[in-house]
C-alpha positions as CSV (number, residue, x, y, z in Angstrom):
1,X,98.9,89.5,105.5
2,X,97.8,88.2,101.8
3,X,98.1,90.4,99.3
4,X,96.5,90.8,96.0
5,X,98.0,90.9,92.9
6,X,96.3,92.7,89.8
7,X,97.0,92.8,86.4
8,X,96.9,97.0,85.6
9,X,94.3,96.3,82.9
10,X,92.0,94.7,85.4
11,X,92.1,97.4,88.1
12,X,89.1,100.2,88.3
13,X,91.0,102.8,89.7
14,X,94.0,103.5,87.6
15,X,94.8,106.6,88.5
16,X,96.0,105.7,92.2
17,X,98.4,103.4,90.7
18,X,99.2,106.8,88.5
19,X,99.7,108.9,91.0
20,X,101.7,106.5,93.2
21,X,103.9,106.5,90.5
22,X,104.3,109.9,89.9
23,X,105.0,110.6,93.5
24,X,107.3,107.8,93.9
25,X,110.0,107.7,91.8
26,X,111.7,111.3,90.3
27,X,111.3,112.5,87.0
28,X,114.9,111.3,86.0
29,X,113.8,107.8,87.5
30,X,110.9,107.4,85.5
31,X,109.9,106.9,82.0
32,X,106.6,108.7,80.9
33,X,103.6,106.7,82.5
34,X,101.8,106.3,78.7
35,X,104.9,104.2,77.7
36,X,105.0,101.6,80.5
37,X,101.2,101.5,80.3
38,X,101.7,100.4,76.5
39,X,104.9,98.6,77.1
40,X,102.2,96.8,79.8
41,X,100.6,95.2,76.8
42,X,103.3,93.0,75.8
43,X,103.5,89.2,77.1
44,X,107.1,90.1,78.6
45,X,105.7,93.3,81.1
46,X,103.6,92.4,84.0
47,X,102.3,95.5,85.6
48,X,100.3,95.0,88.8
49,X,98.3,96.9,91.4
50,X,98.9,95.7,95.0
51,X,95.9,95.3,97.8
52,X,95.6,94.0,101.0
53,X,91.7,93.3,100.9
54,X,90.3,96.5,98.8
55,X,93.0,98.8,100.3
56,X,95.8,100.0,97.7
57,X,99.3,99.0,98.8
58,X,101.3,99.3,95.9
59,X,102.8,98.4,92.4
60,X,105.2,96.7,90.7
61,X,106.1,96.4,87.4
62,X,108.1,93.6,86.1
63,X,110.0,92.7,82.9
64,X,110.7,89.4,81.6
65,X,113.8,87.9,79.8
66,X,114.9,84.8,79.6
67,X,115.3,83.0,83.1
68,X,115.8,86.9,84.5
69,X,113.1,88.9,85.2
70,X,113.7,92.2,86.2
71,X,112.0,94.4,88.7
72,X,111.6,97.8,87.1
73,X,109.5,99.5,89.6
74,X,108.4,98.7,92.9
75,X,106.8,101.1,95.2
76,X,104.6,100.9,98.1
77,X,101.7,103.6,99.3
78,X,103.7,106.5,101.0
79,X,101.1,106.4,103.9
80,X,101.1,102.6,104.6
81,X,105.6,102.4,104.3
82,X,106.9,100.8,107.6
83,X,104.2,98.4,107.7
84,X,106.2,95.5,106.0
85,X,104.0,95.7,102.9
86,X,107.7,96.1,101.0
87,X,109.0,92.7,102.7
88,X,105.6,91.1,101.8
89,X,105.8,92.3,98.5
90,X,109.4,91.1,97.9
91,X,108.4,87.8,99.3
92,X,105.4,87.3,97.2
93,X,107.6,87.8,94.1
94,X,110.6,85.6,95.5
95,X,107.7,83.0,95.8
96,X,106.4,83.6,92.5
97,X,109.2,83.4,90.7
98,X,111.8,81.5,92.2
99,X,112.5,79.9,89.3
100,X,114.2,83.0,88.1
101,X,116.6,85.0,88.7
102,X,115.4,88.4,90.1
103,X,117.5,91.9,89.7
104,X,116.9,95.2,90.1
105,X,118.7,98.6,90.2
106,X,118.8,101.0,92.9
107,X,120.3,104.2,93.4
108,X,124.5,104.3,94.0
109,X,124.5,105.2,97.9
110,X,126.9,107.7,98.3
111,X,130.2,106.4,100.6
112,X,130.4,106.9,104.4
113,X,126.9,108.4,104.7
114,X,123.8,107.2,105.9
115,X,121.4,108.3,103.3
116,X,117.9,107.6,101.7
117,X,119.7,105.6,99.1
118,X,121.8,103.4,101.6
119,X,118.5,102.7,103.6
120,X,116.8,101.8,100.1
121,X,119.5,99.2,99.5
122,X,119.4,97.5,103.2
123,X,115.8,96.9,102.3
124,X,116.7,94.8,99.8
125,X,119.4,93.2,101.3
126,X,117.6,92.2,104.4
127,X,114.5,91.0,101.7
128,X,116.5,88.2,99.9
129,X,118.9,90.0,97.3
130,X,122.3,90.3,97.4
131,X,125.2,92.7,95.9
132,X,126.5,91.8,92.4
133,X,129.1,94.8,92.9
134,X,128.0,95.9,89.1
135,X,127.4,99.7,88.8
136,X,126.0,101.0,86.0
137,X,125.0,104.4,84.7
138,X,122.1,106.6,82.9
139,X,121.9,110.4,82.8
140,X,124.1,110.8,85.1
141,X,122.6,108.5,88.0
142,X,124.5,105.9,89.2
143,X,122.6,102.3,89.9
144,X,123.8,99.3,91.6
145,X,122.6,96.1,90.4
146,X,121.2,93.4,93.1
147,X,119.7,90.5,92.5
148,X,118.0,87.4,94.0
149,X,120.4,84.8,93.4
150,X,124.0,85.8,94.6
151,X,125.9,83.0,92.2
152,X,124.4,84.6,89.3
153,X,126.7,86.6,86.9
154,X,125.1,89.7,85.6
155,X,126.0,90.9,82.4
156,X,125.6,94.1,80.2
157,X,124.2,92.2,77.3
158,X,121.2,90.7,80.2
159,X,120.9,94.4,80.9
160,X,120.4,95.6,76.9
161,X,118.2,93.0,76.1
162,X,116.0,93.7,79.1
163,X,115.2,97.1,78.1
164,X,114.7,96.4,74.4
165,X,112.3,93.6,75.5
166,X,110.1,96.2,76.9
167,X,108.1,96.3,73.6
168,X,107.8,94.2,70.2
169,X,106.8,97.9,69.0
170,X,109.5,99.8,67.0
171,X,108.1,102.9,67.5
172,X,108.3,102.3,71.3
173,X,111.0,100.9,71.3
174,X,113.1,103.9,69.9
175,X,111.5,106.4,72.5
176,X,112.6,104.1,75.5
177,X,116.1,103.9,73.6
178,X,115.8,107.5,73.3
179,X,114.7,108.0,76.9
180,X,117.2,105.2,78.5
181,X,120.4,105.5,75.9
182,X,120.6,101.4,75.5
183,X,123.1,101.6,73.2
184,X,125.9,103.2,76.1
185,X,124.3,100.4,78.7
186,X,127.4,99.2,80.8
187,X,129.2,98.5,83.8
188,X,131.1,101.4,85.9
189,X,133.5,101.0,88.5
């Protein structure tokens, strides 16, 4: 399987990678598609569209900081899951960047159940990441922070500074500080 990687602005047909969104993550989850599309612009976002030959697979949207980048959103095509585009994807970006430290956030699972979140976080386990046991919190939805590298430290400053480096616009970035409450990121038990 080779997969294709597409910078958002290069794609024809958007609105899949829309949609896919939309569908994907809940409305809690998600920050209005016109402000990652303009957050997109910036040399710090890379937003892709995923296809194996002319088929869409996915998207991922990435932000830079540093020697962390931070993997914001990643979803695959609800029809094409358990297909290992998710691995394939996850080793594509290991490979791209494995000069850096990857982390991402995924939903608390819930303790002593075997749920959608639990399942969510094996995925990434079994894909190269690792626990940092940091817990963080927004809206009242609890996150867990993996990342690629399991000596690497996390921090809540890495985790500020990732959001605010979303834009260089101020405009923008008060609405995402707005939307994601920067200011009160930090670690939970």
């Amino acid at each position: 399987m080779n997969l294709k990687w597409s910078n958002f602005f290069d794609i024809k047909n958007r609105k899949e990678i829309k949609k896919l969104y939309i569908e994907a993550f809940p409305k809690e989850e998600r920050y209005p598609f016109c402000i990652i599309k303009k957050c997109a612009k910036n040399q710090n976002v890379e937003f892709y569209g995923i296809y194996d030959k002319e088929k869409f697979v996915g998207l991922s949207y990435l932000l830079k900081y540093e020697d962390t980048i931070f993997l914001f959103y990643l979803a695959v095509n609800k029809n094409l899951r358990g297909n290992g585009y998710g691995a394939k994807i996850l080793k594509d970006l290991l490979q791209m960047y494995s000069d850096k430290k990857i982390i991402l956030c995924v939903e608390r699972p819930d303790k002593n159940t075997e749920d959608l979140k639990s399942k969510r976080k094996q995925f990434y386990l079994r894909n190269g990441f690792y626990s940092t046991n940091k817990f963080t919190e927004d809206i009242g939805v609890e996150y867990e922070v993996l990342c690629s590298d399991k000596e690497y430290v996390i921090n809540e400053k890495v985790l500020k500074n990732l959001f605010t480096q979303m834009t260089n616009k101020l405009i923008l970035r008060k609405l995402i500080n707005k939307i994601y409450h920067i200011d009160y990121v930090s670690f939970i038990e």
